[in-house]
N, C-alpha and C positions, 0 to 999 in steps of 0.2 A: 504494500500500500504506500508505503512512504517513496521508493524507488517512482513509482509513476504519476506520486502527486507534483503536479508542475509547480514552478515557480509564481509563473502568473495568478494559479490556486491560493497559492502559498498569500501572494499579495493580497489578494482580495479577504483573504480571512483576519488580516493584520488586527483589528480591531474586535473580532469576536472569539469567542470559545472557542469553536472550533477550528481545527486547524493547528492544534495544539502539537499533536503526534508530527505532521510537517515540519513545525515549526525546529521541535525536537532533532529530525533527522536534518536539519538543514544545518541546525547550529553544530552538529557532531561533526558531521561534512566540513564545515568550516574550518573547525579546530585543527582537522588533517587536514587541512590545503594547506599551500605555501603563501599564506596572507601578510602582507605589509601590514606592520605595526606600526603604526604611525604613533603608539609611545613613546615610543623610542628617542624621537625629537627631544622628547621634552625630557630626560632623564636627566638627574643632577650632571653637571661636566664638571671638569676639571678647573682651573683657573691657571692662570698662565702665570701668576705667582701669586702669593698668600694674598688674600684681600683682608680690607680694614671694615667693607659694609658687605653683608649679607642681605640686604634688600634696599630699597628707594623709595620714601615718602613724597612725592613732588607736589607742592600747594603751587598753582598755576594759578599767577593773576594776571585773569584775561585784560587787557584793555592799557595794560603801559603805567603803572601806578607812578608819581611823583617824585622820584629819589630825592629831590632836593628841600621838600615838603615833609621828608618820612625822617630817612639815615643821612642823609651829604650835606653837612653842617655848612651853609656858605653865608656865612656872615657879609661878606663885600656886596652882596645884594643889596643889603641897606645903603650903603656907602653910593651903591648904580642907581638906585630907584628911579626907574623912568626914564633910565639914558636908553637908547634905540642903538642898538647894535647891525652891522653888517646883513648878519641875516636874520633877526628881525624885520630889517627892510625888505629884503628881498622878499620873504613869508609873507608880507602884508599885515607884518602884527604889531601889538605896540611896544612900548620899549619894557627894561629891566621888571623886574615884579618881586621883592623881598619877600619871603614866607610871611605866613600869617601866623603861623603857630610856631611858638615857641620850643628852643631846644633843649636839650641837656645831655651832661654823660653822668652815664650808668655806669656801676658796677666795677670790681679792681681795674678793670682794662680800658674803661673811661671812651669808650664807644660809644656815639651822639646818637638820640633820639628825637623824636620829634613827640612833643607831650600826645599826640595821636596813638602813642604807642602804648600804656604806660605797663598793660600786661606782659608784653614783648619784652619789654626794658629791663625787665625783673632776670632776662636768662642773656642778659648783656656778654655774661662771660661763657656763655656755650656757642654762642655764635664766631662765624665767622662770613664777616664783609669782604665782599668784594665790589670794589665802588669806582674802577674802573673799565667794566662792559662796555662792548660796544656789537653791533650787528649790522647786517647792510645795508638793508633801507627800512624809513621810518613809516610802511605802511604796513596796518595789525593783518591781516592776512596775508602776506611774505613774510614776514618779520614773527607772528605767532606760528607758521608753519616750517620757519627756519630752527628756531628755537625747538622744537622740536622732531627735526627729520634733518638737521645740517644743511636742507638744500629748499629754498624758495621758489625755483624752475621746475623741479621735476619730483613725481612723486617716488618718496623713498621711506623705508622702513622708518618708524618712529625708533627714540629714543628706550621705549618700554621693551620695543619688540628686540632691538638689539639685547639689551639686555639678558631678556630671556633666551634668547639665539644662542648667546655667551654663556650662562650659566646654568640654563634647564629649572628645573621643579624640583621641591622636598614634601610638595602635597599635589598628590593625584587627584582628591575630591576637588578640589578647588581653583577656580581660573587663576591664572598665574601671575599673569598684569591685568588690574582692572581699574577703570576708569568711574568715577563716579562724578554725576551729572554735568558730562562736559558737554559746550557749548557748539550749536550745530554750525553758526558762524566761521570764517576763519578758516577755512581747511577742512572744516568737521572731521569726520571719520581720517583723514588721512593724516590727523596728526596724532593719531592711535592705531593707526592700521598695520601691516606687516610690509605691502609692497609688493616687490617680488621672494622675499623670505617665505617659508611655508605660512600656510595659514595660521599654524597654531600657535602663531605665535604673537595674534594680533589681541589686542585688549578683550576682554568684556565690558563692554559697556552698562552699567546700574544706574537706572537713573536718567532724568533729564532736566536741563538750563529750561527748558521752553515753556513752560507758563507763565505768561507776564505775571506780576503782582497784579495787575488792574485787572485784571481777566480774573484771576484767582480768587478775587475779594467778589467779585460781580456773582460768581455761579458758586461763590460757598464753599469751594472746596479747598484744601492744602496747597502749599503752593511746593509739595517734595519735600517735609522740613528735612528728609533725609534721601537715602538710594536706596529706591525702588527696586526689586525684582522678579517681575511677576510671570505667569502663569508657570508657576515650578511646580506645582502638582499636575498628576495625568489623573483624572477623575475618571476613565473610560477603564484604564489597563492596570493590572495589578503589575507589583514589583517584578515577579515571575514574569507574568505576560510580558512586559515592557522589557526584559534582559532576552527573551525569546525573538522579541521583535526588532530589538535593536539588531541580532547576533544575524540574521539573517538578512538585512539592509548592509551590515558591514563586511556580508561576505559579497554580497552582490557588488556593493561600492570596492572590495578590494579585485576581486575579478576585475573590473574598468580599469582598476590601475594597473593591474598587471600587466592587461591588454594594452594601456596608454604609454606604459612606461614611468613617465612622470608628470603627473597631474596632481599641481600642488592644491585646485579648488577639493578633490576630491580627497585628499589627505585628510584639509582640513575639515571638511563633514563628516565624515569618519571620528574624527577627533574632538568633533562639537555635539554630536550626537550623544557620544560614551562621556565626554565632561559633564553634560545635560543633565544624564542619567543619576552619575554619581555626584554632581550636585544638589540632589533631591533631600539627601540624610544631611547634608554640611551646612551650607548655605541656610535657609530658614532660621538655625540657629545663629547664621554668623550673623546676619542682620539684625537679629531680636535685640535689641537696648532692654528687655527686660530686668536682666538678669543685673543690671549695672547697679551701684548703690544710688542714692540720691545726693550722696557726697560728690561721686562722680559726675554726676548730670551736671550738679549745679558748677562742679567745676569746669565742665565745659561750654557751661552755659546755657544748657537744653531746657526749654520750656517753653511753653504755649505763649507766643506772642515777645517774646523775647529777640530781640536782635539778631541774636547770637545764634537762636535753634537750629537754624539750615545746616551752616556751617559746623555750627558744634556736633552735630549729629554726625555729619561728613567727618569730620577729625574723630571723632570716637572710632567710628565704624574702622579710619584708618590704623588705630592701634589696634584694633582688633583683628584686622586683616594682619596686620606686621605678625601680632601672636599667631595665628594660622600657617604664618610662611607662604603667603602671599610673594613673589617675589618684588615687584612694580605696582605702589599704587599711587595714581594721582588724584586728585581731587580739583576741581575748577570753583572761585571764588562766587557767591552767589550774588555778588553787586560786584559788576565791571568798574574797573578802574579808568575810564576814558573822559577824561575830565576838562574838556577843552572851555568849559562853561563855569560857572558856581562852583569854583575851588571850594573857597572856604566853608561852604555847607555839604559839599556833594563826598569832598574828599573824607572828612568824620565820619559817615555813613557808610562806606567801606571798609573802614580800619575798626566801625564800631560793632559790624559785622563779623568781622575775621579775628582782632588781638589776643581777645579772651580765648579762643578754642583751639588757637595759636599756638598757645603758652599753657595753654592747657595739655596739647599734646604733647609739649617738650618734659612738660613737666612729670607726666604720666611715664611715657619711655623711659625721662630718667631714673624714674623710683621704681619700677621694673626692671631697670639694668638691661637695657635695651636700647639706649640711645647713642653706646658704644658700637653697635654695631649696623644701625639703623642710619642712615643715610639721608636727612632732611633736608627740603631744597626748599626754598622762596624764590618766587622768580615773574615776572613778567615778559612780555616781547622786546619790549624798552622802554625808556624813561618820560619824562615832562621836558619841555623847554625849559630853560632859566626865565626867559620873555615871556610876558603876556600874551594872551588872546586875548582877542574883544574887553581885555580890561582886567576879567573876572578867571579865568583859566588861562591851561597852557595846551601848548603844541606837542606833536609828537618827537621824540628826542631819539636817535639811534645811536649818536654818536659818543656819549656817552650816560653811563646809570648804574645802579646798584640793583643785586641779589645778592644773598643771606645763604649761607650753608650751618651745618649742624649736624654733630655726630660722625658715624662713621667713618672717622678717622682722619677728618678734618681739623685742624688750629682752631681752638677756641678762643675769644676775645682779641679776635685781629680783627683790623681793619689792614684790608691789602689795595692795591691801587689808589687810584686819584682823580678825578677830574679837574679841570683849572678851577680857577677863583671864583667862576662864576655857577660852577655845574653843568657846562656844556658839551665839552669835549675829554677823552681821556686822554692822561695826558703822562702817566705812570704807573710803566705794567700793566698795558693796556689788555685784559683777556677776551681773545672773540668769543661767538659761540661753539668755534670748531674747537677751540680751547679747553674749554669748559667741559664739554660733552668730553673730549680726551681725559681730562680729570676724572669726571663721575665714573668712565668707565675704568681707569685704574684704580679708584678705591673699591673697585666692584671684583679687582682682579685680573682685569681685562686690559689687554695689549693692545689699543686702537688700531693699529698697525698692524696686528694679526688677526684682528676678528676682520672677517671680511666672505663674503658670499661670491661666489664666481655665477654670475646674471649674461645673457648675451656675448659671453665670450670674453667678460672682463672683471677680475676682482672688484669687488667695490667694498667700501665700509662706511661707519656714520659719519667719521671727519673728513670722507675724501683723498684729496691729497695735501690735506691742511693738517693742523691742529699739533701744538703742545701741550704735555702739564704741566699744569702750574703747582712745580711741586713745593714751591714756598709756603701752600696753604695747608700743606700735609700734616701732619702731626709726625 
């Protein structure tokens, strides 16, 4: 019976009782083929020497947040007020513009803050500035999709994906790099994606940026205070049925590749079907905030109507992925930083959003003893002008700006680099992004220079033919 039950048979019963016995011989069948496992991608690897982080936290602030407003103390602003620079003029903008908010330094290492900070300020001496970034050009969709794939022309592997490429998995139930509610703007998908690397090695995405607030309030409902991930029960198939069902999709699906040769879409279905699967028992739990104290919440700031709750929910969940062994995860800010208008209101609003749950996750890692090996990034596409907009905001700045690292084997209470006097240009020790990304991957263990995939007939990697580390930041 089973020998002459067809496949096509086989298909049609996918969803009912019957078909059981099929199902049965088709999965034994499978076992003896000679089937690509396409786990195998994912298998813990080697590192090409001892790494100082074993995963990557990345807090992604979409939109170019302020550096000279936030960390880049420039007092001669005062001294410029309203003088019209070069390229001010050229921009059509007006002249100098002194912060509004006042600064200070924090902590033994005397690290400037801007009072917008003030929960941040508190882990002054875990951090490490670098405040002289720069990037290619100053517009958020080249410049957000540089920042994360090395290349603004063409589409290339994300930063996560490499990662993962490099180092593999230490949990098979669980996606490996995931994304929580990044913003569909800007590159969307392809600043998460894999490229041409196999599939498996492209994010999950949990979650979505896209319900306006105004929308949200109108029809009543949530606006995401956290990452979402829905339909992970099968109400139709029992565990049994569902591992029956899968077994025989993945022998069909390995058939094609064997026929194809190399067909990395079907690798990765193969490989998104069975994560699916075994995300059923993991996941529900990993997302459940029940289980958290209320000490916890409130130190990340979670609560009904609270500023904080989006984000603080987002950063929780990301210590909780860390504990899982998540290897990559990022998180996208829930108020854009793109502040060409209403500085001095628009930009509080974001920082009043993020600081707390901030510092709250620095703080969490570190009292877990996890933040030595945890790898935290703050980062945007690029900076603010020094110069005004229309009076009230600033312009976009590529040339130069600050991000923030933390942990994983990073210098704590530096400040490295520089920008001139005014906040505009870097102007010592300068790091690109091809830089940087060379960085994050040698704290990960990774030879930028040897991770590389051979595409079309040519090695490629995340920094190209660029990029040094910046090993002054190292610990």
């Amino acid at each position: 019976m089973q020998n002459s039950f067809s496949r096509r048979d086989a298909l049609k019963s996918l969803s009912s009782g019957f078909g059981y016995l099929a199902f049965a011989g088709l999965a034994q069948q499978a076992a003896a083929r000679d089937a690509v496992s396409s786990g195998s991608n994912l298998a813990p690897k080697s590192t090409h020497f001892p790494a100082t982080a074993k995963r990557v936290i990345f807090l992604s602030m979409n939109g170019g947040p302020s550096h000279v407003d936030l960390f880049d103390h420039k007092p001669a602003l005062a001294d410029y007020e309203g003088r019209k620079t070069a390229e001010s003029v050229l921009a059509g903008n007006k002249g100098l513009m002194e912060s509004p908010f006042d600064f200070a330094q924090h902590g033994d290492s005397g690290l400037w803050f801007s009072a917008l900070c003030p929960h941040l300020a508190k882990h002054a001496d875990d951090l490490c500035f670098i405040h002289s970034m720069h990037t290619d050009l100053p517009n958020h969709s080249q410049a957000f999709i540089q920042m994360h794939t090395g290349s603004f022309q063409f589409t290339r592997p994300s930063l996560g994906a490499w990662s993962l490429y490099g180092l593999g998995t230490e949990n098979s139930n669980l996606p490996r790099f995931i994304t929580l509610n990044p913003p569909s703007e800007n590159g969307g998908a392809r600043n998460y994606g894999s490229a041409f690397l196999p599939a498996v090695y492209q994010a999950t995405k949990i979650g979505t940026n896209q319900i306006p607030e105004f929308y949200a309030k109108l029809l009543g409902v949530d606006k995401e205070p956290g990452a979402q991930l829905r339909n992970m029960e099968n109400a139709l198939l029992s565990p049994e049925q569902q591992r029956l069902k899968l077994d025989l999709i993945r022998d069909l699906n390995a058939h094609k590749l064997k026929r194809d040769i190399y067909h990395r879409e079907i690798e990765g279905a193969i490989e998104s079907f069975e994560l699916a699967f075994r995300m059923q028992d993991e996941v529900p739990q990993l997302l459940d905030l029940s289980s958290e104290t209320e000490a916890t919440l409130n130190q990340y700031g979670v609560g009904t109507g609270q500023p904080t709750d989006r984000f603080g929910r987002q950063c929780l969940l990301a210590r909780r992925m860390a504990e899982a062994a998540v290897r990559f995860i990022e998180l996208t800010a829930p108020i854009g930083w793109d502040h060409h208008f209403q500085l001095q209101t628009a930009l509080p609003e974001s920082c009043e959003a993020t600081d707390q749950p901030v510092a709250a996750l620095l703080a969490d890692l570190k009292a877990r003893d996890m933040l030595k090996d945890t790898l935290v990034v703050w980062a945007g596409e690029f900076g603010r002008t020094p110069y005004a907009q229309s009076g009230t905001g600033r312009d976009h700045n590529n040339k130069g700006y600050t991000i923030w690292m933390a942990g994983g084997g990073v210098k704590s209470g530096l400040s490295y680099g520089a920008t001139d006097e005014l906040g505009y240009q870097a102007v010592e020790n300068p790091v690109h992004i091809h830089d940087w990304h060379a960085t994050m991957l040698h704290l990960l263990g990774l030879d930028h220079t040897k991770l590389t995939f051979n595409y079309g007939g040519r090695d490629f990697r995340l920094t190209d033919v660029y990029g040094n580390v910046v090993t002054d930041i190292i610990a």
